[in-house]
N, CA and C of each residue as an Amber inpcrd file, in Angstrom:
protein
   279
  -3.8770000  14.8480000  -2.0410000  -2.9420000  14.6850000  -0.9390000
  -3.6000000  13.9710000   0.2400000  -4.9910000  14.1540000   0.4120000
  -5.4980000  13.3800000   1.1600000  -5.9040000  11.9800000   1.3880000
  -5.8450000  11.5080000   0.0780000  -5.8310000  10.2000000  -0.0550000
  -4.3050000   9.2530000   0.5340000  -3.5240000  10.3150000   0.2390000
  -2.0600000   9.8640000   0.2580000  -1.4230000  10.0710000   1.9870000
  -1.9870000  10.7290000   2.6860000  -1.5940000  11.2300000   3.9230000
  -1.3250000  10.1770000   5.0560000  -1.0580000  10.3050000   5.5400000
  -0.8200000   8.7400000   6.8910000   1.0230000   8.8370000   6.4060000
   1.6110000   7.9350000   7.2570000   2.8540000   7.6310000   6.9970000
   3.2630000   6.4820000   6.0320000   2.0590000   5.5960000   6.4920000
   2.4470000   4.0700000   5.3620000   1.6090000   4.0380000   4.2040000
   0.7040000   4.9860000   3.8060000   0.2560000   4.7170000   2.5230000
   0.7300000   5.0710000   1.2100000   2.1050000   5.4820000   1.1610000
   2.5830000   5.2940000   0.1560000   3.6810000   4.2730000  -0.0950000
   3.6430000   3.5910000   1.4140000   4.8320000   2.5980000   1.4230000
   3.9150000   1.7500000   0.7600000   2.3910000   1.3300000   1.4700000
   0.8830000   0.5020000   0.9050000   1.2970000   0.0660000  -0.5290000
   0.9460000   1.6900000  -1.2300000   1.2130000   1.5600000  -2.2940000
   2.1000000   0.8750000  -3.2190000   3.1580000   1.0510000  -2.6970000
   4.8820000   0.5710000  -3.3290000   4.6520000  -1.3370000  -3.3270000
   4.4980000  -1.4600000  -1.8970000   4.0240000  -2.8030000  -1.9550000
   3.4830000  -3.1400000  -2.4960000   2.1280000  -2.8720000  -3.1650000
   1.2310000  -3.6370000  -3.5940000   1.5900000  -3.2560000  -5.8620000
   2.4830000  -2.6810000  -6.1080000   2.4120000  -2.6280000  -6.6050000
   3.2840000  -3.6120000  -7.7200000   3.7250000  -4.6040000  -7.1650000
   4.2600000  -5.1430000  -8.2820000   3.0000000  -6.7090000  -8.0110000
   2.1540000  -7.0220000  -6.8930000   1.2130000  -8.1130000  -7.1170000
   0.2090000  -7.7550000  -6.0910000  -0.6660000  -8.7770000  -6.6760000
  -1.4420000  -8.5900000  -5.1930000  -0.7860000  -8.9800000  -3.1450000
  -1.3000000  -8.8630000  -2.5990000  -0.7720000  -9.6900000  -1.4470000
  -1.5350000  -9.7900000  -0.4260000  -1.7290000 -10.8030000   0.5570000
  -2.4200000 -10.8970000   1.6290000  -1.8280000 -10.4010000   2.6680000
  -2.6600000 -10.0570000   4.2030000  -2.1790000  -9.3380000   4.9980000
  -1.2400000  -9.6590000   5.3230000  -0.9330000 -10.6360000   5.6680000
   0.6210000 -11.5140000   6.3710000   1.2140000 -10.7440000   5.4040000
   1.8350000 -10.8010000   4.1440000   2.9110000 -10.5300000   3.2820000
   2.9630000  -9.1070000   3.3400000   1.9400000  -8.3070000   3.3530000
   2.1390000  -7.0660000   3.7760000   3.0580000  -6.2790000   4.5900000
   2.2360000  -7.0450000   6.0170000   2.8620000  -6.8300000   7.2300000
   4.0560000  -7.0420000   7.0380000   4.9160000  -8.3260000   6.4120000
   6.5750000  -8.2850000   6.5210000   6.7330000  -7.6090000   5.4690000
   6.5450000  -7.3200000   4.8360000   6.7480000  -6.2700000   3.6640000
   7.1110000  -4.6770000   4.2000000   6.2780000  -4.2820000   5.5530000
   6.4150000  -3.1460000   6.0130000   6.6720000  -3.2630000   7.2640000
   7.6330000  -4.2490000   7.8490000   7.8410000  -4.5610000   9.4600000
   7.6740000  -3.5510000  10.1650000   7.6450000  -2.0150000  10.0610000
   7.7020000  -1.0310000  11.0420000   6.5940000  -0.5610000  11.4980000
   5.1910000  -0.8830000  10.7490000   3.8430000  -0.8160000  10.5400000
   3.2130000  -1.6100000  11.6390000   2.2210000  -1.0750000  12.4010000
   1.5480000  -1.6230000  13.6280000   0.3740000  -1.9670000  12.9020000
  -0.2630000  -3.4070000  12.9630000  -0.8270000  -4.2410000  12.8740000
  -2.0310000  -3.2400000  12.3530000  -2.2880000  -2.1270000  13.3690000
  -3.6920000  -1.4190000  13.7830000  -3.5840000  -0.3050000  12.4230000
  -2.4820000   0.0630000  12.4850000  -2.0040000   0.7220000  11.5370000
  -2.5140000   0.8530000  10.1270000  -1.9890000  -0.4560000  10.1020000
  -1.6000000  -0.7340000   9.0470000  -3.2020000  -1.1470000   8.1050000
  -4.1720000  -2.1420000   8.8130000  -5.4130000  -2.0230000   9.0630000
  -6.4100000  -0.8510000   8.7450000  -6.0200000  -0.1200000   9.2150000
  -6.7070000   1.6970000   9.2510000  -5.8980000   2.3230000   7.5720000
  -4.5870000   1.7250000   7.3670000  -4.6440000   2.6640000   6.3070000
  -5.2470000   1.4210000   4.7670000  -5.7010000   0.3310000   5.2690000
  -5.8390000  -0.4050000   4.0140000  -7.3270000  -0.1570000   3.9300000
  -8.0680000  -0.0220000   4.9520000  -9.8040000   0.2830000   5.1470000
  -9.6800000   1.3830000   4.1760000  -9.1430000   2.6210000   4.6190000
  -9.3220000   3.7740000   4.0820000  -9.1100000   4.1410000   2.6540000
  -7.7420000   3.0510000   1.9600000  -7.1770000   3.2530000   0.7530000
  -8.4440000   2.2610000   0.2280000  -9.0830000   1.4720000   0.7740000
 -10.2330000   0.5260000  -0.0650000 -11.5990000   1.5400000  -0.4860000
 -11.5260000   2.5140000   0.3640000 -12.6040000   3.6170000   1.0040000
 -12.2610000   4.6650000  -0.1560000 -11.4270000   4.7690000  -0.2310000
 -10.9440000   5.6860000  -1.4500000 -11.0500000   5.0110000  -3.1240000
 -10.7550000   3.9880000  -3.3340000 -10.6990000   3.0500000  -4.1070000
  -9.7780000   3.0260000  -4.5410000  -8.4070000   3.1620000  -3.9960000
  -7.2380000   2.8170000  -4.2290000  -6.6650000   1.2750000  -4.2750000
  -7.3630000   0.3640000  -3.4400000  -6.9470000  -0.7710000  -3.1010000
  -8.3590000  -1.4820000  -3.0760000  -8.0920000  -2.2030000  -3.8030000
  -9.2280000  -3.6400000  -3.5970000  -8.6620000  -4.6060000  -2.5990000
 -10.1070000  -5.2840000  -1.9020000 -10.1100000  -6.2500000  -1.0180000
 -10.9460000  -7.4910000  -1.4350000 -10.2110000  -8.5050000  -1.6200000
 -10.8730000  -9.3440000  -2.3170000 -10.7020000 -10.7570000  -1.1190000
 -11.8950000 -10.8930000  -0.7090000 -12.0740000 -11.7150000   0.3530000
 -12.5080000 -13.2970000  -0.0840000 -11.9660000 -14.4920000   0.1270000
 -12.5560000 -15.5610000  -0.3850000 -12.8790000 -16.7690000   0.9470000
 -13.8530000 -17.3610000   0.1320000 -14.6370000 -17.8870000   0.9750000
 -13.9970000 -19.5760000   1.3890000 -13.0330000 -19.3830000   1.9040000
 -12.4000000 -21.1390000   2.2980000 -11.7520000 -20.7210000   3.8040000
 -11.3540000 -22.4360000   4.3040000 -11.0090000 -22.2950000   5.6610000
  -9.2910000 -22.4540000   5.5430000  -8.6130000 -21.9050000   6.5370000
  -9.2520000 -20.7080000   7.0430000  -9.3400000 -19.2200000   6.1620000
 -10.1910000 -18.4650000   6.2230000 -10.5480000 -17.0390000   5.5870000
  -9.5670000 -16.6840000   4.6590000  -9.0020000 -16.6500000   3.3480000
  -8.3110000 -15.5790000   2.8490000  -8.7100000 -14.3580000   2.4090000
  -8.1650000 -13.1370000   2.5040000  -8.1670000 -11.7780000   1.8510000
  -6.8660000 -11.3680000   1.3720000  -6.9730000 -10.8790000   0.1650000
  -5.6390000 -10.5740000  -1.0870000  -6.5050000  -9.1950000  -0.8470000
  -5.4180000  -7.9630000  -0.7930000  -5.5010000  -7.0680000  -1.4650000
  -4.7040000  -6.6170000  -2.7360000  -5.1300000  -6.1030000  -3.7560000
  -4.5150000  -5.2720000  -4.9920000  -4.6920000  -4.0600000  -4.9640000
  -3.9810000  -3.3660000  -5.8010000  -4.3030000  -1.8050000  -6.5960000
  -5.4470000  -2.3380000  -7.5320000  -6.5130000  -0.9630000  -7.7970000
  -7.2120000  -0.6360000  -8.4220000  -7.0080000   0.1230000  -9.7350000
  -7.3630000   0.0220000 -10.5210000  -6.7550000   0.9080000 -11.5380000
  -6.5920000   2.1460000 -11.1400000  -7.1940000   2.8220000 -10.6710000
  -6.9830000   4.2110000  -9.9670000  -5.9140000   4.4830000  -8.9680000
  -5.6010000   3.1360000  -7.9040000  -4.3040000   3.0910000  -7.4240000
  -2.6330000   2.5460000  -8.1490000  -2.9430000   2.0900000  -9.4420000
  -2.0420000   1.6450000 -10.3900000  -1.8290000   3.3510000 -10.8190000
  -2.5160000   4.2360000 -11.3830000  -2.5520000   5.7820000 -12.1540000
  -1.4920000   6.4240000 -11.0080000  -2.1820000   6.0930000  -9.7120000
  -1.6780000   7.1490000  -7.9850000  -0.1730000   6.7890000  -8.2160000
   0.3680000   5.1500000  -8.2820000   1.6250000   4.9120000  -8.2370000
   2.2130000   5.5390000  -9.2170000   1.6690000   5.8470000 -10.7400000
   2.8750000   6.2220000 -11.8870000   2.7110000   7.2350000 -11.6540000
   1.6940000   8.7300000 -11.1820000   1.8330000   9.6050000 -10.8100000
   2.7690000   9.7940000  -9.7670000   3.1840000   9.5070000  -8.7770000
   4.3080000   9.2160000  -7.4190000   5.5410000   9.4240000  -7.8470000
   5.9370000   8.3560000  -9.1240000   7.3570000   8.3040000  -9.5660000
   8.1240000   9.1760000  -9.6350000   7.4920000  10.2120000 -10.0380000
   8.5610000  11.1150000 -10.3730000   9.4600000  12.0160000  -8.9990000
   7.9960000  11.8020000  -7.9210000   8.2870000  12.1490000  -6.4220000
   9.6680000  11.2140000  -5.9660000   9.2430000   9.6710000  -6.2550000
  10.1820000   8.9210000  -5.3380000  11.5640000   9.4660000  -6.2870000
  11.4570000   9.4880000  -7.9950000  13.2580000   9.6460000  -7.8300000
  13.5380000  10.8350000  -7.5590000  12.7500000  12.0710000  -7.5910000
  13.5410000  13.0290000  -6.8870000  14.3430000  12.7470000  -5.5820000
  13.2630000  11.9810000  -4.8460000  13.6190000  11.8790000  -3.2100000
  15.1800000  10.9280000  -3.3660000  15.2340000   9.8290000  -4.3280000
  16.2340000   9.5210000  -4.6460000  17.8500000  10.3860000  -5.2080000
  17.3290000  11.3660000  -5.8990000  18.3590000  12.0910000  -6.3890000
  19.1990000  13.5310000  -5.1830000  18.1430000  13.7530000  -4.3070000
  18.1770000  14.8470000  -3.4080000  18.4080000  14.7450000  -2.2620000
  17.3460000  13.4050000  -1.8720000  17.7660000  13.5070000  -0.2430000
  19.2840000  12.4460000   0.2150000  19.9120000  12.5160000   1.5900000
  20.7200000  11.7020000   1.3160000  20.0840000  10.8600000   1.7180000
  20.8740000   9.5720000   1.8460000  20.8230000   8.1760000   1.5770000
  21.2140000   7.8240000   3.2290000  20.1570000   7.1600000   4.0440000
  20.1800000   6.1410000   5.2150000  20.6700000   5.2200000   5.4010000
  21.3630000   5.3500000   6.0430000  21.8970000   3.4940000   6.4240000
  21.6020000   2.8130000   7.3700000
C-alpha cells in the first residue's frame, strides 16, 4: 500500500500503462497533477521500481518513462480494484 499511496500514483500507473511516455504527455494525460507533484510521485515510483526512467542523450534532453515489469504485475493486480470502483461507486460527471 505504500508504494501505491499519494493521490496520482495510481492514475501514474493507468497512464503509463498502455506505452511508454515522456513528461509532457504525462502531464496532459493527468491535467489536475502539479508539475511538483507529479515529479515527486515519478522519483519515488522509479525508487520503488515501479517505473523506469530512461533518459537519452540528444538536444534538447529526452526522458520516456515506462512500467517495469514489477509495475506491469502492480497494474494487473489493481484491476480487480478499479472494476469494483466501477461497479459500486457512482459515476461523476
Amino acid at each position: 500500500m505504500e508504494i501505491i499511496s499519494g493521490k496520482w500514483k495510481v492514475v501514474i500507473l493507468w497512464a503509463l500503462s498502455e506505452d511508454h511516455k515522456r513528461f509532457g504527455e504525462l502531464k496532459r494525460a493527468i491535467p489536475d497533477v502539479s508539475e511538483k507533484v507529479l515529479i515527486q510521485h515519478l522519483r519515488e515510483l522509479e525508487a520503488d521500481g515501479i517505473v523506469h526512467r530512461e533518459s537519452y542523450d540528444v538536444t534538447p534532453m529526452r526522458v520516456e518513462y515506462s512500467l517495469t515489469s514489477h509495475g506491469v504485475a502492480l497494474n494487473e493486480a489493481l484491476k480487480p480494484l478499479g472494476a469494483w470502483g466501477r461497479e459500486h461507486l457512482p459515476i461523476q460527471v
